[in-house]
C-alpha positions as CSV (number, residue, x, y, z in Angstrom):
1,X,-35.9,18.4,-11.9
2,X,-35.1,15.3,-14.0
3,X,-33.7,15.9,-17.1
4,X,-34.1,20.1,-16.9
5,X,-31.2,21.8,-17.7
6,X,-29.1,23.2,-14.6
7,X,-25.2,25.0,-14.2
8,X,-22.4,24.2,-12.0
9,X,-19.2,25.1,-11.6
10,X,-16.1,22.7,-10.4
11,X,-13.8,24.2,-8.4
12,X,-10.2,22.2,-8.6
13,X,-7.6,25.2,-8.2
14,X,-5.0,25.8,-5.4
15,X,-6.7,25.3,-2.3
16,X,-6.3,28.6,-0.8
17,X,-9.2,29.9,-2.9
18,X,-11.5,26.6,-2.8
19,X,-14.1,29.3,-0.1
20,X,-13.9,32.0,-1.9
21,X,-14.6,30.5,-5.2
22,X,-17.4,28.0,-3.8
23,X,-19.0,31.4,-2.2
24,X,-19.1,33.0,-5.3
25,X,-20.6,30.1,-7.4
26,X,-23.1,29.5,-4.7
27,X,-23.9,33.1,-4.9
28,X,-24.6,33.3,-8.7
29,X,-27.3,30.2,-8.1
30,X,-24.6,27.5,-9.5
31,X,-24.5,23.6,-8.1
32,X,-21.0,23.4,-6.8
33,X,-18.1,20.7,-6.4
34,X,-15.1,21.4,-4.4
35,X,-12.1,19.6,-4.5
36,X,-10.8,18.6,-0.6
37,X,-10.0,20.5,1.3
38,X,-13.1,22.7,1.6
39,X,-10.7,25.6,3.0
40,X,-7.6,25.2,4.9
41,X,-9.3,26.5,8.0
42,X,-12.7,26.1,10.1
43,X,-13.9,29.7,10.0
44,X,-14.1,30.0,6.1
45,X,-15.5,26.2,5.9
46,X,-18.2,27.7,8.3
47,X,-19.2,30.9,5.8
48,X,-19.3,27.9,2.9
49,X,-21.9,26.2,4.9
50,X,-23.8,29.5,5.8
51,X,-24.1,30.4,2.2
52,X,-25.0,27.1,1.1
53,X,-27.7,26.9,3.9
54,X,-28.7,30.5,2.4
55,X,-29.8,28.6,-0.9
56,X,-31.0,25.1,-0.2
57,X,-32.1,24.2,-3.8
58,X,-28.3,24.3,-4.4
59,X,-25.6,21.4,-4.3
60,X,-22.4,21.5,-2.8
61,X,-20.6,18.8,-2.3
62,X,-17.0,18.4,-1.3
63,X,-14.9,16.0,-3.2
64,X,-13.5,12.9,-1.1
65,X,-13.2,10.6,-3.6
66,X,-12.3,7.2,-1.9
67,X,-16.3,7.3,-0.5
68,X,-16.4,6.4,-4.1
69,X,-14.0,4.0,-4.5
70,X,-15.5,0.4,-4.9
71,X,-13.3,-1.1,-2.6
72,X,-14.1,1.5,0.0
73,X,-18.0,1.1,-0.3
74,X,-17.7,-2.5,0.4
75,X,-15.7,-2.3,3.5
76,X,-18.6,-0.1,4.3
77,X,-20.6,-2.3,3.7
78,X,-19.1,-5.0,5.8
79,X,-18.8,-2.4,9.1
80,X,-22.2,-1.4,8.4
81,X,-23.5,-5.1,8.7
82,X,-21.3,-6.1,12.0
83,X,-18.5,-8.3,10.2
84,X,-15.9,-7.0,12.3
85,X,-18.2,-5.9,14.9
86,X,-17.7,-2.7,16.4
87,X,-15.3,-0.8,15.2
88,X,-12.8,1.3,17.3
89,X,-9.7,1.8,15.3
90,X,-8.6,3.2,11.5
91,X,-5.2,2.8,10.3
92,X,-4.9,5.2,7.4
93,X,-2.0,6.3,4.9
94,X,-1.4,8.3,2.0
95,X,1.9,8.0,0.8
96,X,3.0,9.3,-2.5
97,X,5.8,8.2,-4.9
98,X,8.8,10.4,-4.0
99,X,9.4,13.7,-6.8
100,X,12.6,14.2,-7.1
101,X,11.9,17.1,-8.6
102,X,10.4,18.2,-5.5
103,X,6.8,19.7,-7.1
104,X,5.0,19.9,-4.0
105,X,8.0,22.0,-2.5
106,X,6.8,24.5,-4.8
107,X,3.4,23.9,-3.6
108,X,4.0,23.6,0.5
109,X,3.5,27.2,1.3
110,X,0.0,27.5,0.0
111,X,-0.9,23.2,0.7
112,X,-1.8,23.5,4.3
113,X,0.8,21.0,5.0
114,X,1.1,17.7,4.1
115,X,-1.3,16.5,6.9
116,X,-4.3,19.1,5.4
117,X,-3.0,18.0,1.9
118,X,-2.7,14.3,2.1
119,X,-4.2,13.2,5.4
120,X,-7.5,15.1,5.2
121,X,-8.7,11.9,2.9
122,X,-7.7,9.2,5.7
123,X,-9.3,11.9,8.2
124,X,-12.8,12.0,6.1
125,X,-12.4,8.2,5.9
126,X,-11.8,7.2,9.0
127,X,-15.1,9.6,10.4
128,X,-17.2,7.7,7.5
129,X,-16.1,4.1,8.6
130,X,-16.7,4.8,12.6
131,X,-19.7,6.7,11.9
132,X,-19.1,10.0,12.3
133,X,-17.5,10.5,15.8
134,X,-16.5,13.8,17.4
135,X,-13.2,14.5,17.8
136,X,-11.6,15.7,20.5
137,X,-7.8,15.3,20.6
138,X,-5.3,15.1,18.2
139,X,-1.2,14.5,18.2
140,X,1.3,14.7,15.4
141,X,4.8,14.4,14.7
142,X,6.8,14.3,11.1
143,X,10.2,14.5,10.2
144,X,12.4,15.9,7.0
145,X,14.0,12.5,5.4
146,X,14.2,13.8,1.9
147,X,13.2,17.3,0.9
148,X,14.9,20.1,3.4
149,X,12.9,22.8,1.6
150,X,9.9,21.8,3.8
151,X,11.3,23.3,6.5
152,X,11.2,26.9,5.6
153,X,6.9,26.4,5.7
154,X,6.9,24.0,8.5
155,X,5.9,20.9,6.7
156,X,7.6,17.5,6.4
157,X,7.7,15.0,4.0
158,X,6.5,11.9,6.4
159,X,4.5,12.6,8.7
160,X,2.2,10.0,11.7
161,X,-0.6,11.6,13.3
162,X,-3.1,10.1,16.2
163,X,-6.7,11.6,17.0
164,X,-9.1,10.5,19.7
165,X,-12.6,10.4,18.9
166,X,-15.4,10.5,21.4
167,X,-16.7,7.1,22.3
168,X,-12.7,5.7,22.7
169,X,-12.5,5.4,18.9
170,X,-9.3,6.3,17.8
171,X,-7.5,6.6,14.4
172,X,-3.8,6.6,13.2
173,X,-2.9,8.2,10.3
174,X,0.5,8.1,8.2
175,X,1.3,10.3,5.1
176,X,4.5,10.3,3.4
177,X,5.9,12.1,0.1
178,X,9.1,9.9,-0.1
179,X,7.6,6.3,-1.7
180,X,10.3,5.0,-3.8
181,X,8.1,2.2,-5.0
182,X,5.0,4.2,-6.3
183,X,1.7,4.9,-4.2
184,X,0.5,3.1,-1.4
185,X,-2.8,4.5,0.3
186,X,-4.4,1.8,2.1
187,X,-6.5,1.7,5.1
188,X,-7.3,-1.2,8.2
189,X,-10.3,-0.7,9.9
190,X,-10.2,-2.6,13.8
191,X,-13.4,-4.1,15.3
192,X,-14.4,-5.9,18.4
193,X,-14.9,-9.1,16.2
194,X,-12.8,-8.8,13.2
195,X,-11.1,-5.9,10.5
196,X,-11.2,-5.1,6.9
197,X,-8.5,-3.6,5.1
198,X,-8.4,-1.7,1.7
199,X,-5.6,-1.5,-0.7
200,X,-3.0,-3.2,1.4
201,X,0.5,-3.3,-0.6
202,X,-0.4,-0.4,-3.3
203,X,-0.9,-3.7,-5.7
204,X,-2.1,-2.6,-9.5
205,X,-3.8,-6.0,-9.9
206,X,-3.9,-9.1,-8.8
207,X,-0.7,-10.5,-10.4
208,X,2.2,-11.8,-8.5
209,X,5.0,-13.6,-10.0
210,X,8.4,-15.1,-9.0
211,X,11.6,-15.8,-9.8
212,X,15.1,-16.0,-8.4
213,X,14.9,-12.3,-7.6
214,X,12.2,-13.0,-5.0
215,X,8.6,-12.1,-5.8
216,X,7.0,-9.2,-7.5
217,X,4.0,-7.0,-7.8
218,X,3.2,-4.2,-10.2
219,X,2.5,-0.9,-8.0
220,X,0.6,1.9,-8.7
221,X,2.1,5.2,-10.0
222,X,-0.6,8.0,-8.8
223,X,-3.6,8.9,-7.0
224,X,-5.1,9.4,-11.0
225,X,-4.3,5.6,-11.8
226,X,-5.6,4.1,-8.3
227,X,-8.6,6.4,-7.8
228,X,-9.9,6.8,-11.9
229,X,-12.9,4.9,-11.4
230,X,-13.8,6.6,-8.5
231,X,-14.0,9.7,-9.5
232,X,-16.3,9.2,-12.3
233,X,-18.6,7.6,-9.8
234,X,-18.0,10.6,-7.4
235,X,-19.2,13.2,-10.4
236,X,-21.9,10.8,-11.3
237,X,-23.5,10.7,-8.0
238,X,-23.0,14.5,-7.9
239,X,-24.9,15.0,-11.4
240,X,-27.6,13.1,-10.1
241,X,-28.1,15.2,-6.7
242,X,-28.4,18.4,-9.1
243,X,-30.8,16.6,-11.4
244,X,-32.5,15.3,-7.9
245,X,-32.6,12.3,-8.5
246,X,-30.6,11.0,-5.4
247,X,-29.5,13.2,-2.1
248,X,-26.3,14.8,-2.1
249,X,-23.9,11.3,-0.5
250,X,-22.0,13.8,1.7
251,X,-22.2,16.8,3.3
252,X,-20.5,19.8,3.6
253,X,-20.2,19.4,7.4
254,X,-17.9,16.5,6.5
255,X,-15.4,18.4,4.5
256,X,-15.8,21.1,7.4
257,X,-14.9,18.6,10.4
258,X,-12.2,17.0,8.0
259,X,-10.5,20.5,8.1
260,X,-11.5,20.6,11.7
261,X,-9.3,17.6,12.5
262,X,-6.3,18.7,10.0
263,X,-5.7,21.6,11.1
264,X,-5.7,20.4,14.5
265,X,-3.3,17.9,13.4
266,X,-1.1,20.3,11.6
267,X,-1.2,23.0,15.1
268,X,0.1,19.6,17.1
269,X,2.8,19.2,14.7
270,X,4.1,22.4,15.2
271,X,3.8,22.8,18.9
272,X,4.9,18.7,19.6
273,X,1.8,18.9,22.3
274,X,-1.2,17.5,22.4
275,X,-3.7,20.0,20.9
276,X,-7.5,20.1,21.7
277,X,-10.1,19.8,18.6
278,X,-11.5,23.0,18.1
């Protein structure tokens, strides 16, 4: 298939209609690539996965860009050949510059909340680094420090989130909308014989300096700025599972369990109880 031409169709709208759209392009015998999350519930993730199975010469890949990130891949790396043994806890967060403006306001009622919005990439990341465990309990609590127009949808603008994974893995996840500094996603991941941590700080490079006013780092502004490379190595890697020259890196199993866990999360939120992962 090298080289032939072939179609596909990107799918980076409001997330709401990511299934419906992926469906369709599926359906007309396109290669797809969804931008997270896959669907904003289980069921419709599920009638992704039956159509894609339906047409197995197809693509579909969900986009979870930080499996991309170089950064990322060599933590990996380093769990994957026992440096910090084995692993039994993530610490995740994606916390994004505050908008006074209040943009994703605008956006909460159709987001999924800010766990299925923001947290669904620490959620896909943590599954990736402790290979892939079940997940079977979840707990979630958030609070309103900035933006009271979450409240008439439900969300929050910082929210902390705990699931239990099969095996006595665990991961802790933190997403927050109220930064003042820029954005800071980083993640620590715990082993029996050491951890690895990625983007600790949100540093832009490696440049510190000092002065009587204590000392300084430049910070990142946006996912755009910290992510950029990443997601040209995410489409690349994509392109090349169409031409078949390389399996598909992920699943869309992985996108479905990732909306699995969030919406868990998100239910727990709401109810302040312990919710089961269904």
């Amino acid at each position: 298939m090298t080289g032939a031409l072939f179609y596909v169709v990107l799918i980076a709208c409001a997330s709401k209609f990511h299934p419906y759209y992926a469906k369709a392009a599926l359906e007309a015998g396109k290669h797809v690539f969804v931008e997270k999350p896959l669907a904003l519930d289980v069921a419709s993730c599920e009638r992704v996965e039956a159509v894609a199975r339906r047409h197995p010469e197809l693509v579909a890949m969900a986009g979870f860009v930080r499996r991309f990130d170089a950064s990322y891949q060599e933590a990996k790396a380093q769990i994957d050949a026992g440096r910090v043994g084995r692993p039994f806890l993530v610490r995740s967060q994606t916390c994004d510059m505050n908008d006074p403006d209040g943009f994703f306001v605008r956006f909460a009622p159709t987001s999924g909340g800010i766990f299925m919005d923001c947290s669904v990439h620490d959620i896909d990341v943590a599954r990736w680094m402790l290979g892939n465990p079940k997940a079977l309990r979840v707990f979630a609590s958030g609070t309103i420090v900035l933006h009271p127009g979450l409240a008439a949808c439900g969300d929050v603008d910082n929210g902390l989130a705990i699931v239990e994974f099969e095996g006595g893995v665990k991961a802790q996840f933190y997403a927050s909308r109220t930064m003042a500094h820029g954005l800071d996603t980083a993640t620590e991941v715990i082993g029996t014989a050491g951890s690895v941590t990625v983007g600790a700080g949100g540093h832009r490079d490696r440049v510190q300096s000092r002065d009587a006013g204590g000392v300084h780092h430049r910070v990142l502004v946006d996912f755009v700025e910290r992510f950029n490379e990443a997601f040209g190595r995410e489409l690349s890697a994509f392109v090349a599972a169409c031409q078949g020259r390389a399996p598909p890196p992920l699943i869309l199993a992985d996108a479905t369990e990732a909306t699995r866990i969030g919406v868990a999360i998100t239910r727990s939120l709401k109810s302040g109880k312990v919710e089961v992962v269904a």
